[in-house]
N, C-alpha and C positions, 0 to 999 in steps of 0.2 A: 375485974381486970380490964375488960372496954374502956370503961369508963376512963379507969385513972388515964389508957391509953389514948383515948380520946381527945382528955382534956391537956396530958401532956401534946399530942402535936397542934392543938391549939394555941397553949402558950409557945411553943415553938413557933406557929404563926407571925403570932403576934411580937413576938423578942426581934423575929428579920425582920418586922414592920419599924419597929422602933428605933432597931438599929438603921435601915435606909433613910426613913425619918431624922437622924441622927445626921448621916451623912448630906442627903441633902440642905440639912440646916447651916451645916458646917461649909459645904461649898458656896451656899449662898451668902451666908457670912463675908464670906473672902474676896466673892466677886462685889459687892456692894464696899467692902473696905476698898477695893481696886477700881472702881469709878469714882469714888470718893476724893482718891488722891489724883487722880488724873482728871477727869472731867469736875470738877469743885465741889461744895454742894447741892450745887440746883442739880445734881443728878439723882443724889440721895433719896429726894423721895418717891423717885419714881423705879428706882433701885428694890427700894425695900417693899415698894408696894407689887412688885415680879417676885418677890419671895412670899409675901402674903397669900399673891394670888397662885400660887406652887404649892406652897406648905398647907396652907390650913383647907383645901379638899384632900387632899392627901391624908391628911391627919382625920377629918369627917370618915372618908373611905375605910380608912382601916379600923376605926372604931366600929363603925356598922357592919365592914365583914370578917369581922372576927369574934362577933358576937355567940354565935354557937360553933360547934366541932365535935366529929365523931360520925361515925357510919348511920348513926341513926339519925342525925341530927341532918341527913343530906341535904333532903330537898332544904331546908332551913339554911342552908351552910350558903348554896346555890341563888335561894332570894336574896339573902343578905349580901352577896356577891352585886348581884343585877341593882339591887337598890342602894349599896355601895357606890358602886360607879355611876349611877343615876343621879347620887345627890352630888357627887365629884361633880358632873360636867355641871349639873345649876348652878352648884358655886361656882364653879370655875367664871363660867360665861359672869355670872348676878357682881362678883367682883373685878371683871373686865370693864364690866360697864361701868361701874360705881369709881371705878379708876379714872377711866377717860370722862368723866363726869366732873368729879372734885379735883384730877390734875393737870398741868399745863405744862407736858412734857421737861426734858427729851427726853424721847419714848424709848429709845435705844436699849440705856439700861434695865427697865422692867422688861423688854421682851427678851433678853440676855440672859438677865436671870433665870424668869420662868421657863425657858428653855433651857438653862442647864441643870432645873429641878428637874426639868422631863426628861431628855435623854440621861442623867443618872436615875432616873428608875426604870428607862427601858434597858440599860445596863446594868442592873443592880444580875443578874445569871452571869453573864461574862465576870463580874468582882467575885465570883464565888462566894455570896455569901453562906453563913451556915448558920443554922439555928443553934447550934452549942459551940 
């Protein structure tokens, strides 16, 4: 009975990961269709590379900490937490760099973006989400 219980609030974990996931994909979406039309496309790819650089540690993170779940599994639950968010900032930073590296602004839009991946997940408790 742990168990099953266990592994159900992990996939509950995991389902508000995907759903925020979801949501920020979809705000980022909107905001790079809305530089697009207004700023032309030379903003485009600096656009999508503020969602890149939003989404895909986001997506690393929650893969890594929601690897195990369940009372026994703590301390596990806890490293995967610390080295979740551990490999988040490397990526985060390894594709800041790799950005202002291969692009030639305006910078505007990616840091737009990636700022509205981050304040929607440090709002993801105020949207109420819920895992069912």
């Amino acid at each position: 009975m742990a168990s099953r219980n266990s592994r159900s609030m992990m996939h509950g974990g995991r389902r508000l990961a995907v759903r925020l996931l979801q949501l920020q994909a979809l705000i980022a979406a909107i905001i790079i269709v809305l530089f697009g039309l207004f700023m032309g496309t030379q903003a485009l790819p600096t656009a999508i590379a503020g969602a890149v650089i939003g989404l895909v540690p986001n997506i690393a993170f929650a893969a890594i900490a929601f690897r195990h779940g369940g009372a026994r599994a703590a301390p596990q639950v806890v490293n995967n937490f610390y080295a979740g968010e551990a490999a988040k900032m490397a990526l985060t930073l390894c594709l800041f760099v790799i950005a202002f590296i291969f692009l030639s602004g305006p910078w505007f839009p990616l840091f737009a973006v990636f700022i509205a991946i981050t304040i929607t997940h440090w709002l993801a408790p105020i949207l109420h989400f819920k895992s069912n």
